[in-house]
N, C-alpha and C positions, 0 to 999 in steps of 0.2 A: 504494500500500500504506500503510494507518494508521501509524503510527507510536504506540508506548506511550507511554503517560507513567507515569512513577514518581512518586509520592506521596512527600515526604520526612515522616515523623514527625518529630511537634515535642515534644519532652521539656518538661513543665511539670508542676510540682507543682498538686496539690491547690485548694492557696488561690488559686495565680498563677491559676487554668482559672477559679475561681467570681471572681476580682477581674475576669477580663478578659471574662466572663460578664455580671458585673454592670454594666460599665461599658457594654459594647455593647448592653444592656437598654435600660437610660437614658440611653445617649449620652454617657454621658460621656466624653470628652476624656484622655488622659493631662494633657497642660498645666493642664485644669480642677481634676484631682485636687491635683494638686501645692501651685496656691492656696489649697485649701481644707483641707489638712494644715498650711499656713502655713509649710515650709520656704524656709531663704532662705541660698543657692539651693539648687534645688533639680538634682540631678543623678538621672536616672533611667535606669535602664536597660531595656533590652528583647530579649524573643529573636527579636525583627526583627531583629537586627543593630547596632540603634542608643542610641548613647549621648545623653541630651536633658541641655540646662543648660535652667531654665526658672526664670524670674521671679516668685516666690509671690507679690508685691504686686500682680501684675495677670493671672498664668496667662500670658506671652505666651513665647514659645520664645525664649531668647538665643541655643542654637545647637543644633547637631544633628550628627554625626558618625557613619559609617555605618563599621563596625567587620567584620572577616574572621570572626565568627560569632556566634550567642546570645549574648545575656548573661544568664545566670542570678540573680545576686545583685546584692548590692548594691553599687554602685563606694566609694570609698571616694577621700576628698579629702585630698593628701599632698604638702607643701610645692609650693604649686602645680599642681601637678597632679591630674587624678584619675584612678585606677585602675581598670580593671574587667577579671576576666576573663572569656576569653570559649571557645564553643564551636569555635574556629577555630583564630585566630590569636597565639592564649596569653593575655598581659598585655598591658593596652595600657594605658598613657598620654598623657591627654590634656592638653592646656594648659588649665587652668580658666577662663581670661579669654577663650579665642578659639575653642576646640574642635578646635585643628590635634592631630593624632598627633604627640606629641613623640618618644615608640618605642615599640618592641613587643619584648617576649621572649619568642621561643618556647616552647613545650612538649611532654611529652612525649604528652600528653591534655587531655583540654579541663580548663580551671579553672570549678569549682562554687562552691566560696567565696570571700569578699573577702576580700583583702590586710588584711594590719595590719602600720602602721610602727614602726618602732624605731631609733633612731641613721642616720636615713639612708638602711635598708634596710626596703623591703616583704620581707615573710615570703607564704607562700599555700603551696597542695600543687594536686595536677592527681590527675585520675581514673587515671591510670596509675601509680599510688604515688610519684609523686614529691613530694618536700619543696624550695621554691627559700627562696633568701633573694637580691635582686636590689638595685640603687644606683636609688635612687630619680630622684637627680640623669640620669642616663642608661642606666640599664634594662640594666647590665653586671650578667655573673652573677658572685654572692659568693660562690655553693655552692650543691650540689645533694644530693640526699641519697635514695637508693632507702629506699622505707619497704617495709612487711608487707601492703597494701593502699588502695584507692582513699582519698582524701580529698577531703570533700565538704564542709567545714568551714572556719570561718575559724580558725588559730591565736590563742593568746592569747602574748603575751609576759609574764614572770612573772621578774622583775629584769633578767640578761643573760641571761636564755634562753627560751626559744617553746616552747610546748607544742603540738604536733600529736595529732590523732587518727584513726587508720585506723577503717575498715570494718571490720575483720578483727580488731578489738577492743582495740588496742593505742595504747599511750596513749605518750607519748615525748616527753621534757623532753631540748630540745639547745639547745647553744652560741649564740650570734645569731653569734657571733665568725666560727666558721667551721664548724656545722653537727656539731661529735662531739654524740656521744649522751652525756649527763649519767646517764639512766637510759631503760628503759624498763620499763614492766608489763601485760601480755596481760590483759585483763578478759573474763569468759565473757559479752560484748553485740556486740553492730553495734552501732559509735558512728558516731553518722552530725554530733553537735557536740559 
């Protein structure tokens, strides 16, 4: 008797579909790309699952690290480490020099947007309204915070406080300290950054 196969869909935007489009046109290489943007280094993610460190002076791969889901955006380099999250297995960090998993913090929904640091602590939100603020140093959580909806965005810090923004049009300036609400205000949009 056959057996089924299920097809998993693969969530990608827009530009990711025409970039990964164009490259498979002309062959081109993630590691090629990366030379020829001239970053150094470079850190790339992918919703294969993996996170690349790659050498812009010559395209050559430094490492590669195969992560518990997608990664959607962009990682994000933070004392040492780099960040990315992912469709799995929450936050991950990696060690920038080696590519080993230093941790990972769970969540409650997959992370969309990159982490941004402040004092120590990566900030980020997850598709299931969650707000984290986590220790950079070891990926202990400093607070968490139920929002009004999905976040898909990277937070900005803005003095001692982070500004998030929901789907669900709500914008909210909290604490870095320990996550109270300074203020929030409902806008009539889908904020999606």
């Amino acid at each position: 008797r056959p057996v089924a196969r299920v097809q998993q869909a693969t969530l990608m935007t827009p530009f990711g579909k025409k970039l990964r489009e164009m490259r498979a046109t002309r062959g081109i290489a993630l590691k090629a790309m990366a030379h020829e943007i001239g970053v150094s280094p470079a850190y790339l993610s992918a919703l294969e699952h993996v996170l690349y460190a790659v050498d812009p002076a010559n395209g050559r791969e430094i490492w590669q690290t195969k992560l518990g889901g997608a990664l959607a955006d962009t990682p994000a380099l933070m004392d040492g480490k780099v960040l990315a999250g992912t469709f799995g297995a929450g936050l991950a960090a990696v060690q920038a020099d080696t590519g080993a998993v230093a941790w990972t913090h769970p969540t409650d929904g997959w992370v969309w947007g990159n982490p941004v640091a402040f004092d120590g602590l990566a900030f980020f939100g997850d598709l299931k309204n969650t707000a984290y603020a986590v220790r950079i140093e070891d990926g202990g959580a400093e607070w968490r915070l139920a929002l009004d909806g999905p976040i898909t965005s990277t937070p900005a810090v803005v003095g001692d406080n982070v500004v998030f923004v929901t789907e669900a049009g709500t914008v909210y300036m909290l604490r870095t300290s320990d996550g109270g609400v300074v203020w929030k205000v409902t806008l009539e949009a889908d904020l999606f950054s």
